[in-house]
C-alpha positions as CSV (number, residue, x, y, z in Angstrom):
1,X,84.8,74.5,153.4
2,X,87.4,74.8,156.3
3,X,88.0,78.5,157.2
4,X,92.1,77.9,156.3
5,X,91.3,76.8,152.4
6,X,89.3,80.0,152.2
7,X,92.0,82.0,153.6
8,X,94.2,80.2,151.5
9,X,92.2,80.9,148.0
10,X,91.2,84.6,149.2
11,X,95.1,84.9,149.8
12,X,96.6,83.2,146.4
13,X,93.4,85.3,144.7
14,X,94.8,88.3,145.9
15,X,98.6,87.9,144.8
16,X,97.2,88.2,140.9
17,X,95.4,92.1,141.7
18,X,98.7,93.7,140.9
19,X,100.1,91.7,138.2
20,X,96.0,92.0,137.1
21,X,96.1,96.1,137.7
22,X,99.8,95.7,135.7
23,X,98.4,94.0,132.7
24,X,95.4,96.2,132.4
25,X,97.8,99.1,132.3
26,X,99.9,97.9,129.8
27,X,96.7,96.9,127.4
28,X,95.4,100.4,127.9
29,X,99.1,101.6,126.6
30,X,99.3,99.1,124.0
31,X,96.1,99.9,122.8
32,X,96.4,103.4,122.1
33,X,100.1,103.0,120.7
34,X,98.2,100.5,118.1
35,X,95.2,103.5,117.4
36,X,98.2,105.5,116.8
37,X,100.0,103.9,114.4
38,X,96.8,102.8,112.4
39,X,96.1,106.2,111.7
40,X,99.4,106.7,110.6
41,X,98.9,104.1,108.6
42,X,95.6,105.3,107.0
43,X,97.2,108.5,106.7
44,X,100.1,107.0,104.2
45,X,97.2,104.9,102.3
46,X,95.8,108.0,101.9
47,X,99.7,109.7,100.2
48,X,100.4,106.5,98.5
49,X,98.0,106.8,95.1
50,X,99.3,110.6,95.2
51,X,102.8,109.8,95.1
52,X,102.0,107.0,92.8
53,X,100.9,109.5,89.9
54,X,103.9,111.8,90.8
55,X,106.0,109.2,90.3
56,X,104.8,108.7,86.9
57,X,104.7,112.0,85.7
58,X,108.2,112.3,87.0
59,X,109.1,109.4,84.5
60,X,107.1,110.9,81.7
61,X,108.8,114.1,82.3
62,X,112.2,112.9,82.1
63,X,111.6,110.7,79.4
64,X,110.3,113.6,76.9
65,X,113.2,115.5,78.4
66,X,115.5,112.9,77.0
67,X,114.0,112.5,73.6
68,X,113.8,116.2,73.1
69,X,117.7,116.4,74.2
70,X,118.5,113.8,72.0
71,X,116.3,115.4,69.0
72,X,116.8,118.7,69.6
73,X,113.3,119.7,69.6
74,X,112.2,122.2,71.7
75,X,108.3,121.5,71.9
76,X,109.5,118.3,73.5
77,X,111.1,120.1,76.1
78,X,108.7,122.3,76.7
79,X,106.0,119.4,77.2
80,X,108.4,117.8,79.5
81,X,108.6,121.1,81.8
82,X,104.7,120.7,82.0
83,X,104.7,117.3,82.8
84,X,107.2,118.2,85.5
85,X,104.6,120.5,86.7
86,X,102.2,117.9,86.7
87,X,104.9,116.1,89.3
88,X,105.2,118.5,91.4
89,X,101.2,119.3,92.0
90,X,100.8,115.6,92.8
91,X,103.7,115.7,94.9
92,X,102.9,118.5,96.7
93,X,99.0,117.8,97.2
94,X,100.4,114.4,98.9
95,X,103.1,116.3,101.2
96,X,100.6,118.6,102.2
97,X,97.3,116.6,102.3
């Protein structure tokens, strides 16, 4: 091969070592933005089924508050402050897990 094609290829070769070095960079960064947010995500996976069963002792809660306000029965009320209870362990054990 003449000596000016290899100068040539050796020449165009070497234009694409920076944008090479530049992509490699930005793969690095990408890549541990990405590890980042899926441990974020694993992390709220993790919440979700906690908050799940807060939710629903929230709405069992304020359901037997209801019924008891509307009865006038005070065990009801009672068991609805306990249920609450039950809300806020759930809650808290997700907030804090």
């Amino acid at each position: 091969m003449p000596r000016a094609i290899l100068d040539r290829y050796r020449r165009i070769i070497g234009d694409y070592d920076q944008p090479i070095k530049r992509y490699q960079k930005e793969e690095e960064e990408i890549g541990a933005k990405a590890k980042e947010l899926a441990e974020g995500k694993e992390v709220a996976q993790r919440r979700a089924g906690n908050f799940g069963h807060s939710l629903i002792f929230l709405q069992i809660a304020i359901m037997l508050s209801s019924v008891a306000a509307l009865t006038r029965k005070g065990p009801l009320y009672h068991l609805g402050l306990a249920t609450a209870s039950g809300c806020t362990f759930f809650f808290f054990n997700a907030v804090l897990r």
